[in-house]
N, C-alpha and C positions, 0 to 999 in steps of 0.2 A: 052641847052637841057631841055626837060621838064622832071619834076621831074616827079619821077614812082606812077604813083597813086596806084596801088597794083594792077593790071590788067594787066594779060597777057594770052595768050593762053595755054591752057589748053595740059599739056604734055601727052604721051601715057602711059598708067602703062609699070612698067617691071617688071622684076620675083623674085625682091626687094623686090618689094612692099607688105604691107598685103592683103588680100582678102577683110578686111573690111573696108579698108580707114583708115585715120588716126584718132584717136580721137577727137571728139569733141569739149572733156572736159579738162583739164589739171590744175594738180591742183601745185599750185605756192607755190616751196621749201618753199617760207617765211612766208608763210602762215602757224596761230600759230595751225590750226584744221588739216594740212598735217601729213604723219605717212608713213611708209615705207610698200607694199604689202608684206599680208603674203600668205601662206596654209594650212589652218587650218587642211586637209583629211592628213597631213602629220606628222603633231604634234599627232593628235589623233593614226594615228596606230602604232609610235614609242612609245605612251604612253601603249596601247593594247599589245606591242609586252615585254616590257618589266614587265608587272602586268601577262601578260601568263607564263611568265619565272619564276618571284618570287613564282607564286602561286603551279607552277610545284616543284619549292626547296622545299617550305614548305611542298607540300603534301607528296612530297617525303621523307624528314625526317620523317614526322610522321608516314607517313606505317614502315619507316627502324626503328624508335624509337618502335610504335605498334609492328612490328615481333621482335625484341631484348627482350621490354618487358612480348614477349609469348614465345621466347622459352624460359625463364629460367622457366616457369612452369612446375613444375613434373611429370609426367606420372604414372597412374594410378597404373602400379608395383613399381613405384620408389616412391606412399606417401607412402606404405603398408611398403618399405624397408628404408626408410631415418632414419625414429627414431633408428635405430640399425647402418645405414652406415656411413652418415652426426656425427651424434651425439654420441659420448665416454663418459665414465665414469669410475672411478674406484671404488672401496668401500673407504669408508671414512678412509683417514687417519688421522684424530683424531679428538675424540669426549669427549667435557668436558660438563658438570653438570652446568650450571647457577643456575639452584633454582627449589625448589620441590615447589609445591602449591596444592590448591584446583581443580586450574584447570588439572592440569597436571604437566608433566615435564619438564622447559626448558632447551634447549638441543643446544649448538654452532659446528655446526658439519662444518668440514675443509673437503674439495676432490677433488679431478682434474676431468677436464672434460673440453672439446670442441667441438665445431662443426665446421667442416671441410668445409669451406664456398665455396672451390673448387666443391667438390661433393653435398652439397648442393645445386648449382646453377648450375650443369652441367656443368663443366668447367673442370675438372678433367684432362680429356682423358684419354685412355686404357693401360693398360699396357701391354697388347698381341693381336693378333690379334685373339683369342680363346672369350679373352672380348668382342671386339668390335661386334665381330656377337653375340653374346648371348644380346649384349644390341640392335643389331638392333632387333633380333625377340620379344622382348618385349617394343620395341618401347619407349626406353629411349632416352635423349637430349645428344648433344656433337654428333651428326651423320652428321656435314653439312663441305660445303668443308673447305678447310684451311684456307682462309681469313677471311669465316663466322665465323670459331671459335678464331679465334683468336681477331676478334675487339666484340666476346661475353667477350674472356677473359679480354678483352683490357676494355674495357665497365662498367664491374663487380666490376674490382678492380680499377676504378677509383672511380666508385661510392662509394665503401668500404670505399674510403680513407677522403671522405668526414664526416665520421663518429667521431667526437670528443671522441668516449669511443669503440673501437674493442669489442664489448660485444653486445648479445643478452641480451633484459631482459624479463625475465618470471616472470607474475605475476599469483598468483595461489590465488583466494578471497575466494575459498572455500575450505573447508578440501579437506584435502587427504588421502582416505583409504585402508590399506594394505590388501589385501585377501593372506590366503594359497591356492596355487595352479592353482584355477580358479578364474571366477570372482564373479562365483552363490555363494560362498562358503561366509561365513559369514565374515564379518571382523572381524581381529585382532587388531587392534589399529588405530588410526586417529591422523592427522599429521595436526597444522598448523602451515604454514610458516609466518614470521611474515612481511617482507618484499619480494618485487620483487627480482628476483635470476637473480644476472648476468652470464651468459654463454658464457666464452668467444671466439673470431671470430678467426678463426686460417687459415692462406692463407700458399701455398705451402707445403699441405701435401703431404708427399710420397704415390705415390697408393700403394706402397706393405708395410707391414709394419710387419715379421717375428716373432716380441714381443708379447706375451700376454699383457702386456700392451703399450698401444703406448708414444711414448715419447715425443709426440707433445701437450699433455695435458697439461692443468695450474691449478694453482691451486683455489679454490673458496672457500668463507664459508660464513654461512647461522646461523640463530637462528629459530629453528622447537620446536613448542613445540608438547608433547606428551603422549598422553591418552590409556590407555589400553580398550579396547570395551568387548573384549572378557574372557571369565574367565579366574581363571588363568590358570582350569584345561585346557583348550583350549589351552592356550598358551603354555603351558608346552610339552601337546603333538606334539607340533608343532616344539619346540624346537628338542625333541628329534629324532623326525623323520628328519629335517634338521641336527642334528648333524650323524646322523648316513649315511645319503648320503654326507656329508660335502657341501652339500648347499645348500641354502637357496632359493624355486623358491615363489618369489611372484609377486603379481597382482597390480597395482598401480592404483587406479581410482577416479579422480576426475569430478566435474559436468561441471568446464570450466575452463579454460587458456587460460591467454591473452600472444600472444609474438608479441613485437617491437623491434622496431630498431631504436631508438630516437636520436634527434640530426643534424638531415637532415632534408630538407627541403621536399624530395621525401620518408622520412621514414614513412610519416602518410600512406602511398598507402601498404608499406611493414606488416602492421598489422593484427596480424590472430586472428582470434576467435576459437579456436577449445573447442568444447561440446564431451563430455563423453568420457573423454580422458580415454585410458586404455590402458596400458604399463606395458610389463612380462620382468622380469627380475631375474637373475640370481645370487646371491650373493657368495662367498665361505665363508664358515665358520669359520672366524681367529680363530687360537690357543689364546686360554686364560689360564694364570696363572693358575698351583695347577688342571688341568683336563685333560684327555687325549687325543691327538690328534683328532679332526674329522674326520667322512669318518669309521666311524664303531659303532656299535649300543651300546647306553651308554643308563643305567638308570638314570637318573638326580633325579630321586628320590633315590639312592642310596644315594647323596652326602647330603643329609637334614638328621641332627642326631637330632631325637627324644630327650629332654631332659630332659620333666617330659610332663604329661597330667593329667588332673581329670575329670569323669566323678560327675556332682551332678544334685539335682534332684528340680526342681522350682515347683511352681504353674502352670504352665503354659507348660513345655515341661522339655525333659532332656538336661542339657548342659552339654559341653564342653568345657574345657581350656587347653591351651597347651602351650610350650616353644622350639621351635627347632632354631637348628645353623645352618648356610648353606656360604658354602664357599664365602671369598671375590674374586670375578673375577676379580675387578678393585681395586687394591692396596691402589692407588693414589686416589681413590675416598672422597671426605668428604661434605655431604650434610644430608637431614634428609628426607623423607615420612612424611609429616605431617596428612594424610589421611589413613584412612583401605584401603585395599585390595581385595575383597573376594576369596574365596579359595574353591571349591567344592571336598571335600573327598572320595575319589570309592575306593570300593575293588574288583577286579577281582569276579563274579560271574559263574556259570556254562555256560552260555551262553555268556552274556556279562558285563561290569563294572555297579552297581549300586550305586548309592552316598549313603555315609553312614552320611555324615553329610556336612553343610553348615556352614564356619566361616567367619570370620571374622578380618586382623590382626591392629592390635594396632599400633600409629604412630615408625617408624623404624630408627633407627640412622646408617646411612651411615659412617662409620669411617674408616681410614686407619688401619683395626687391619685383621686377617687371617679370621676372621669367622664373620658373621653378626648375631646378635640375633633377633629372629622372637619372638615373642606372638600375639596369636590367641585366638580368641575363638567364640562361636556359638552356634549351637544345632543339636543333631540328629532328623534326617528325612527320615531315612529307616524304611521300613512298614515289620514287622516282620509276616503280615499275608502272605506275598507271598514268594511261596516254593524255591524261589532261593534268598530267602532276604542274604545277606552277614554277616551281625552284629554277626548272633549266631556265623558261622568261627570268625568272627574276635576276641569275646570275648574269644571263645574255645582256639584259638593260645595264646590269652595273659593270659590264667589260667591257661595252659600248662605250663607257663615259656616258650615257642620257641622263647622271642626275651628277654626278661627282666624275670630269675628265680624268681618266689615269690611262696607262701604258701599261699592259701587261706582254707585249711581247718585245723583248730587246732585239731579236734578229732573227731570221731564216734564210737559211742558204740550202743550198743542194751541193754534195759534195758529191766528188765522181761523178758528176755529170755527163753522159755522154747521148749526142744525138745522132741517130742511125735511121738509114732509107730500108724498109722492105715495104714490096709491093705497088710501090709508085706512094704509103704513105711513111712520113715522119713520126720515130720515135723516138720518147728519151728515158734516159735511165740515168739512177743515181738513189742517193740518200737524200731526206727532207731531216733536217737537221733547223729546229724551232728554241732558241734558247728563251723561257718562258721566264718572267720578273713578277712572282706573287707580291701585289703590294701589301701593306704591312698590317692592315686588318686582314690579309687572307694567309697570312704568312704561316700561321699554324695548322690548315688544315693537311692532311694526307690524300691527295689527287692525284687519281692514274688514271693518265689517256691511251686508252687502249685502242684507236682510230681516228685515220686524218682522213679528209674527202678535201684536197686541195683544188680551188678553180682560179688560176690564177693566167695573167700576161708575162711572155718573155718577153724582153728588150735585149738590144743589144744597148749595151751598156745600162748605166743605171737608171733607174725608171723615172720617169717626168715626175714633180709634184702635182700636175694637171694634165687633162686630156689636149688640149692645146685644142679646142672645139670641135675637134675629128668624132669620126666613127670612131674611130680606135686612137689613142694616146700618140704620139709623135715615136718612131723608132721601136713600137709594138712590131714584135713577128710573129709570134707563136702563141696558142692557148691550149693550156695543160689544166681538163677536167677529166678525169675517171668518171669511172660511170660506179663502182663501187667505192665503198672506205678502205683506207690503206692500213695494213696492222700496225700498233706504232709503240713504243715502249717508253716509258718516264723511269726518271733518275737524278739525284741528286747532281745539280755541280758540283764538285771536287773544285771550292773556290772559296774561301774563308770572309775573300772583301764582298764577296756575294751570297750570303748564305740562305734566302730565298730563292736561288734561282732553280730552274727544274731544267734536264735537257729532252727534249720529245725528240726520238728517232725513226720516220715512216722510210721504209724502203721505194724505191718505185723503179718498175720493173719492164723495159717497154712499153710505157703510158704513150696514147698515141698522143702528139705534138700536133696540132691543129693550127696550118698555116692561114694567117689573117689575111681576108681578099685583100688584095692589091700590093701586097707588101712583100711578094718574094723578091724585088728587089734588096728588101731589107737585110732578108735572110741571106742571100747571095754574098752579103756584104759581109757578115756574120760569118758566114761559114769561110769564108776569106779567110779571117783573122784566124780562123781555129788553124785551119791547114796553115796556112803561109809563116804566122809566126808564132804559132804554138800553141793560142790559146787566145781566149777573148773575154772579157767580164758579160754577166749576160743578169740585167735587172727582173727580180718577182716582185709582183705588184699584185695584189686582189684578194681575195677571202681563202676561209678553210669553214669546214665545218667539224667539229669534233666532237667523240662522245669519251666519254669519262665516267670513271667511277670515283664516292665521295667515300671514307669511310665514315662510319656508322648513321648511312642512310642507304635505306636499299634499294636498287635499280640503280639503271645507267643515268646519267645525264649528258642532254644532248644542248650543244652549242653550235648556233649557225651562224654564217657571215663573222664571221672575227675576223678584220683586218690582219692584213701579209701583205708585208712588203722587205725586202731583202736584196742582197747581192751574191751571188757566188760566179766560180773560173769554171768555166766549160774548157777542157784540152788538156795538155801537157800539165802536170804538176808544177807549182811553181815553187 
């Protein structure tokens, strides 16, 4: 047969076959540039379909991360209330004395106090359904369904846990100052803290919590040091007035506060700045040692005993020194005041208190003993020209003897005395001769009395110690009041064993002698002894009123009722 040369007739297609014939080209397995057909449209959209899918997860976390991290933001009722709700405290359960200085006080003060990181972060939930609607119509957090709060809860305190110290830290870079009251009101003291304060994070608080104080607190402490701003008389009133409601409301305001949450990685996001922070707050007033309960109106100046003063008299102004005691509050206390104090001195005036003097105290020793020793001293700085100055009361009480008995006059007599008729009335004439005994706290000042208004009783002979329950005194004849002041002149005694003593000299010059109903027998009797044998003793018995000048205090000072009582010879010289 003959071999097939590769020629034959040409077959019919059938429904086998491809539409375009078979290929031309073919490329041979062994061939090293051969590769197996791919689809590229089909790698691309399983590449597309699964970058649509990742980018759907991511985005989707970060709106569910975004909405987690906005609702635990607070709502506008709930910043106003968090510092009171979130945040506990109680008053300091104990507070010791590090060191007195120049600058202030350093002070290590221990207290409990947390912040409730559930209500804090909205996580709490309600404990009635009375709550729950009061916090929808104010539009607080913790209102979303079950699941939502519970992967908030879930969420919160994972992130909590990441935290290596359960503590808030508050840092405070600038003072902190205490107002009474309000905020407008002046400060009383200023407070810095020396380091960041830790607050510690407290999880599953009870919502209801029946205690005045909650028992979920821990404890904390801190070193504050502490400056007084305000006077003491400021403070003092301040005292008094919290002791007498038994507590204490003041105003906490400083310029910023930093608080963090350090430790985490997501804690730099959790950092607040808050500017002009101001925080009212409520303290009660502990019972302290040796004073009587709070919660009812106490003089606090009651418990300060006076224990010597002097007034003397400079170049320059009149001073003051002083020594009082004032109860130890704090037993256990033992440090020292190395610094003054100052101390502004009022005395209740007709209207309202005016300062009588500004001092000054000397450094103070703090020791465990019942009473702490004060020394002060200063100058007076009340103006004796104005009609409600205090100083003349305050002098007039302490010549009185009404707090400390003393003697300040040794004797008054009338010398030259003489009494004479015109016109059908009795007058007398003579010198008011007053030897006056500064005691020995007043012993320094410089006083001129420049007028006497004497109202006083003659007697014949020396004056009763008593009325003897008359109208008038037994052996009363005569009353010598002027109707003006009499001019009168100060001077030292010329006396070495007295060297306190001042002499007052008023003239008087036909002062009318006002004889007492019923008793011109008395004077008859009186006037007897002048004529018949020369001369007769004649008792003063009653007030003066004097005014005076102080040096270095300006105006007069005026003194009423000061006891007078004396002896002088009416007659002949003897």
């Amino acid at each position: 047969m003959r071999p097939d040369k590769g020629k034959r007739r040409a077959q019919p297609p059938t429904e086998h076959d491809p539409l375009l014939g078979p290929s031309t080209s073919r490329i041979d397995p062994s061939s090293p540039n051969s590769h197996p057909t791919t689809t590229p449209s089909r790698l691309r959209t399983v590449l597309l379909i699964a970058l649509i899918v990742t980018f759907s997860i991511a985005l989707s976390a970060v709106l569910l991360l975004a909405l987690l991290a906005a609702s635990f933001r607070p709502s506008q009722s709930e910043l106003s209330s968090l510092p009171q709700t979130a945040f506990r405290y109680t008053p300091p359960d104990y507070v010791s004395v590090l060191n007195v200085t120049d600058e202030g006080v350093w002070l290590n003060v221990t207290m409990r106090c947390g912040v409730d990181t559930d209500r804090a972060l909205g996580i709490q939930g309600f404990a009635s359904p009375e709550e729950r609607a009061a916090a929808e119509q104010r539009g607080d957090r913790g209102l979303g369904a079950v699941w939502w709060e519970r992967l908030r809860r879930w969420t919160a305190r994972q992130s909590l846990a990441l935290l290596p110290s359960q503590a808030v830290q508050v840092t405070i870079p600038d003072h902190v100052y205490i107002f009474p009251q309000h905020f407008s009101s002046p400060p009383l003291v200023s407070v810095r803290i020396a380091s960041p304060l830790d607050v510690p994070l407290v999880t599953n608080v009870p919502m209801t919590d029946p205690s005045d104080v909650p028992q979920w607190l821990l404890p904390t402490s801190f070193i504050a040091l502490v400056r007084p701003i305000a006077s003491t008389g400021e403070l003092w009133e301040f005292a008094q007035h919290a002791w007498a409601k038994g507590t204490a409301h003041i105003v906490l305001g400083s310029a910023t506060a930093v608080v963090e949450l350090p430790g985490a990685w997501w804690s730099r996001y959790a950092r607040v700045l808050k500017e002009d922070l101001v925080l009212a707050i409520d303290l009660p007033v502990p019972r302290l040692p040796g004073l009587p309960d709070p919660g009812r109106p106490l003089d606090l100046s009651s418990l300060v005993t006076l224990q010597d003063y002097s007034l003397k008299t400079t170049p320059k102004a009149l001073t003051i020194s002083a020594r009082a005691a004032v109860p130890n509050i704090v037993p256990s206390i033992n440090a020292s005041i190395p610094y003054g104090l100052p101390f502004s001195i009022s005395i209740p005036g007709a209207d309202s208190e005016q300062c009588l003097a500004e001092v000054v105290t000397k450094p103070v020793s703090l020791t465990p003993h019942v009473d702490i020793i004060v020394e002060m001293s200063g100058h007076i700085v009340a103006d004796l020209q104005s009609t409600a100055a205090p100083l003349s009361g305050f002098l007039q009480n302490y010549l009185h003897g009404l707090d400390n008995p003393i003697h300040i006059i040794k004797s008054v007599s009338i010398e030259h005395m003489r009494i004479s008729e015109s016109g059908g009335k009795m007058l007398a004439s003579g010198v008011v001769i007053a030897e006056v005994e500064l005691p020995e706290n007043l012993a320094g000042i410089d006083i001129d009395v420049s007028a006497v208004q004497p109202d006083v009783l003659v007697f014949d002979g020396p004056a009763p110690d008593d009325d003897g329950g008359e109208d008038f005194p037994p052996r009363a004849f005569g009353h010598i009041h002027p109707n003006a002041t009499l001019p009168a002149t100060t001077e030292k005694a010329n006396d070495p064993l007295h060297p306190h003593r001042l002499i007052v000299r008023a003239p008087l010059s036909n002062v009318p002698l006002d004889i007492l109903p019923g008793r011109d027998g008395v004077l008859s009797g009186f006037v007897s002894k002048v004529i018949f044998k020369g001369g007769a003793e004649a008792g003063i018995k009653g007030s003066a009123s004097v005014r005076a000048s102080l040096f270095g205090v300006d105006g007069n000072l005026r003194l009423n009722d000061l006891p007078v009582t004396g002896l002088c010879w009416v007659g002949r010289q003897r």
